[in-house]
VEXROTOR-58840 format. One record per residue: x, y, z of N, C-alpha, C in turn; residue in one letter. Coordinates in steps of 0.2 Angstrom, whole numbers, always signed. Each point is the difference from the previous one (the first is absolute). Layout:
REM VEXROTOR-58840
  n.c1  n.c2  n.c3 ca.c1 ca.c2 ca.c3  c.c1  c.c2  c.c3 r
     X     Y     Z     X     Y     Z     X     Y     Z a
...
This chain:
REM VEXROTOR-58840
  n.c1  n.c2  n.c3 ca.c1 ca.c2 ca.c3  c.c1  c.c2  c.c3 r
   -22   +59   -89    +3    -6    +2    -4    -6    -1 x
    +2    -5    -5    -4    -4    -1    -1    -6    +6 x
    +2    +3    +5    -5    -9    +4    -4    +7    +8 x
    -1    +7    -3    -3    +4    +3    -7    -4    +3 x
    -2    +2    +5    -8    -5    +4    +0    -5    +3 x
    +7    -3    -3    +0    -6    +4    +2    -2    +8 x
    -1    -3    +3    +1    +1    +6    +2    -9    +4 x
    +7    +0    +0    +2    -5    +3    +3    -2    +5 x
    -4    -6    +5    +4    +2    +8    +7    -7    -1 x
    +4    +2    +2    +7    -1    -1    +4    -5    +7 x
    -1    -5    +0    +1    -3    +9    +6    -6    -4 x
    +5    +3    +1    +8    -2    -5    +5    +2    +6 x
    +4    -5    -3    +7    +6    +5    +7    -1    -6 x
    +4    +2    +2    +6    -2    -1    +1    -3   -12 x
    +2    +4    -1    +1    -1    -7    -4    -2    -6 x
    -4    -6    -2    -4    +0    -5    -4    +3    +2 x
    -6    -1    +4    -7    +3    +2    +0    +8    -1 x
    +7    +4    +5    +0    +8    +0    +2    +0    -7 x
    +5    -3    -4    +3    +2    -6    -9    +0    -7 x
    -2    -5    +3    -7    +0    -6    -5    +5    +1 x
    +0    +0    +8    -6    +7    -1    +3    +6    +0 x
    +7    -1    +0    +3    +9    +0    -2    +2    -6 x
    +1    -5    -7    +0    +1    -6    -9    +3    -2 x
    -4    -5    +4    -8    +4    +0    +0    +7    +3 x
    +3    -1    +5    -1    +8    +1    +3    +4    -5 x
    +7    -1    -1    +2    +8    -5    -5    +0    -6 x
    -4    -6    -1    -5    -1    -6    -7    +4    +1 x
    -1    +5    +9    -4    +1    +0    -4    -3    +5 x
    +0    -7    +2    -3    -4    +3    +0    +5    +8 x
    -6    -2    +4    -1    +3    +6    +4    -6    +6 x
    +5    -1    -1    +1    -7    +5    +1    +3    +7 x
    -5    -5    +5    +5    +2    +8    +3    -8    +2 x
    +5    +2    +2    +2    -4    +5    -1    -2    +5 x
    -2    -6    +3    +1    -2    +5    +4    -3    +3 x
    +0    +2    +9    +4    -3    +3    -1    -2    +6 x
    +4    -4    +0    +0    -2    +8    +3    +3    +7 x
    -4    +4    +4    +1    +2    +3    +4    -3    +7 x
    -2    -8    +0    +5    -4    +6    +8    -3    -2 x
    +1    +0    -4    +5    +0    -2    +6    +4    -5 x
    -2    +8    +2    +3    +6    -1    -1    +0    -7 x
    -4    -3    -5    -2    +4    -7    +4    -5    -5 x
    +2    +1    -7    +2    -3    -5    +6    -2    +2 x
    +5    -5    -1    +6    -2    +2    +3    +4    -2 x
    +0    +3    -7    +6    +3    -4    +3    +6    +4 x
    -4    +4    +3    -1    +4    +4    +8    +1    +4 x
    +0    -4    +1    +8    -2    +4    +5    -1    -3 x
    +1    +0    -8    +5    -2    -5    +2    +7    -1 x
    +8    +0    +2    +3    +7    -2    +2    -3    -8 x
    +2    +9    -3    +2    +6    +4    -7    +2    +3 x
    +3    +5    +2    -6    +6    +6    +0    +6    -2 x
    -5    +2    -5    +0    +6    +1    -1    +7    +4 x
    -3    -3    +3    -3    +4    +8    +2    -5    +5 x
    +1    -1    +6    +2    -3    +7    -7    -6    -2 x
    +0    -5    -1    -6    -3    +2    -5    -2    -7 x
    +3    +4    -5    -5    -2    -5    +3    -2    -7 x
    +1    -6    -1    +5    -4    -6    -5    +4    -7 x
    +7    +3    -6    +0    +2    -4    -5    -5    -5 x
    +3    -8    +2    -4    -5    -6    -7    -2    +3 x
    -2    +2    +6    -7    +1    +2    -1    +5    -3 x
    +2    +5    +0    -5    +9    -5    +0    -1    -8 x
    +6    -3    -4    -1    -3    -5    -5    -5    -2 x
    +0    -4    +3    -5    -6    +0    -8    +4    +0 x
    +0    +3    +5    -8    +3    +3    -1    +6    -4 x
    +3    +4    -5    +2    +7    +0   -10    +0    -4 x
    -2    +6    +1    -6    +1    -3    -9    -5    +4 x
    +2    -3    +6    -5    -5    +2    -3    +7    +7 x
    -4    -4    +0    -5    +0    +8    +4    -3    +2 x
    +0    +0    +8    +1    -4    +6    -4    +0    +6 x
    -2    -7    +3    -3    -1    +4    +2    -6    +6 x
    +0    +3    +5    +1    -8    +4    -7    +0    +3 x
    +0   -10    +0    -6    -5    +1    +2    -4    +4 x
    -4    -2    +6    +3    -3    +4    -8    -7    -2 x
    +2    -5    -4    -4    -4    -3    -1    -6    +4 x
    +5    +0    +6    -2    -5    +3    -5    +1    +5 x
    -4    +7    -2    -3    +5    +8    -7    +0    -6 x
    -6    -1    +6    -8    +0    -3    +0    +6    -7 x
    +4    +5    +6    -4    +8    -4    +4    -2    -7 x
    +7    +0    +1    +4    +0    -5    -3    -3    -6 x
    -3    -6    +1    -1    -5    -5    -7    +3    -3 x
    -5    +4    +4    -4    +4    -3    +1    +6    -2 x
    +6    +4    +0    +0    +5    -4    +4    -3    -6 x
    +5    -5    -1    +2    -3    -4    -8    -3    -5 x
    -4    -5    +4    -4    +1    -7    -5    +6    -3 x
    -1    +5    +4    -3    +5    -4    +3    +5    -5 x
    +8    -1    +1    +6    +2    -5    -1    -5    -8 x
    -2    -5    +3    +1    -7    -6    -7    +4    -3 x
    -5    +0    +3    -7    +2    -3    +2    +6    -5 x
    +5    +4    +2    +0    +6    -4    +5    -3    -4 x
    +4    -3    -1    +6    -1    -5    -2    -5    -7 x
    +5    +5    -5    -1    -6    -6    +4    -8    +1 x
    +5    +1    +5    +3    -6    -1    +6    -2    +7 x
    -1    -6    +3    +7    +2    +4    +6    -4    -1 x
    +6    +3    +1    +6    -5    -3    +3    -1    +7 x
    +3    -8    -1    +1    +0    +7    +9    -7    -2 x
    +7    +1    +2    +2    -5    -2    +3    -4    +6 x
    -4    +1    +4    +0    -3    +9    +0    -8    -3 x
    +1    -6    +4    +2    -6    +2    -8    -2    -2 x
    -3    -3    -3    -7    -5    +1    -3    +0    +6 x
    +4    -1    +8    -2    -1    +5    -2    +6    +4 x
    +3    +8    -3    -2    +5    +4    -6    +2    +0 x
    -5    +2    -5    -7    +1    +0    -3    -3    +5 x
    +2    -5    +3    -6    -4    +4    +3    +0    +8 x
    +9    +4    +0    +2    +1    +7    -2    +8    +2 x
C-alpha cells in the first residue's frame, strides 16, 4: 500500500474531513479517529439509513478501514493523551470550525 507507515490523527466529522482520510486509509494510511466523547461522537453517526439499530451506514462508509478513539479534549488528561498521539503521528487533519482547537 503506498501511503503504508503513515500515521494520521483524523479529528473531522461529517463529509469532506471523513471522505479525505477514508481515501488515506484505503491507501494504507494508519488513521485514527477522534471523537468527541460529550457530545455522543461524529454527527454523521445519526444520518440514516441504519444499518445496525444505532449505527448510520454513511458513518461505516465514510470511517470504513480507520482507528477510532474518543477524547474528551476539553479534559487535562485528554488533552495530554491527545498530545502524545500528535508526538507519534505524521500529520493531523482536522476540518473542525477555526474556533474549535482552542475550545
Amino acid at each position: 500500500m503506498p501511503l503504508a507507515g503513515l500515521r494520521v490523527l483524523a479529528l473531522s466529522q461529517f463529509g469532506a474531513g471523513p471522505f479525505g482520510t477514508m481515501h488515506l486509509a484505503d491507501l494504507g494510511a494508519e488513521v485514527i479517529k477522534i471523537e468527541d466523547p460529550t457530545v455522543g461522537g461524529d454527527v454523521s453517526r445519526f444520518v440514516p439509513p441504519y444499518s445496525i439499530p444505532g449505527d448510520s451506514l454513511f458513518f461505516q462508509a465514510l470511517n470504513r478501514n480507520k482507528k477510532s478513539i474518543t477524547l474528551n479534549l476539553r479534559h487535562d488528561d485528554g488533552q495530554a493523551l491527545f498530545h502524545e498521539l500528535v508526538r507519534h503521528a505524521d500529520a493531523v487533519f482536522s476540518n473542525l470550525r477555526g474556533d474549535q482547537p482552542a475550545k
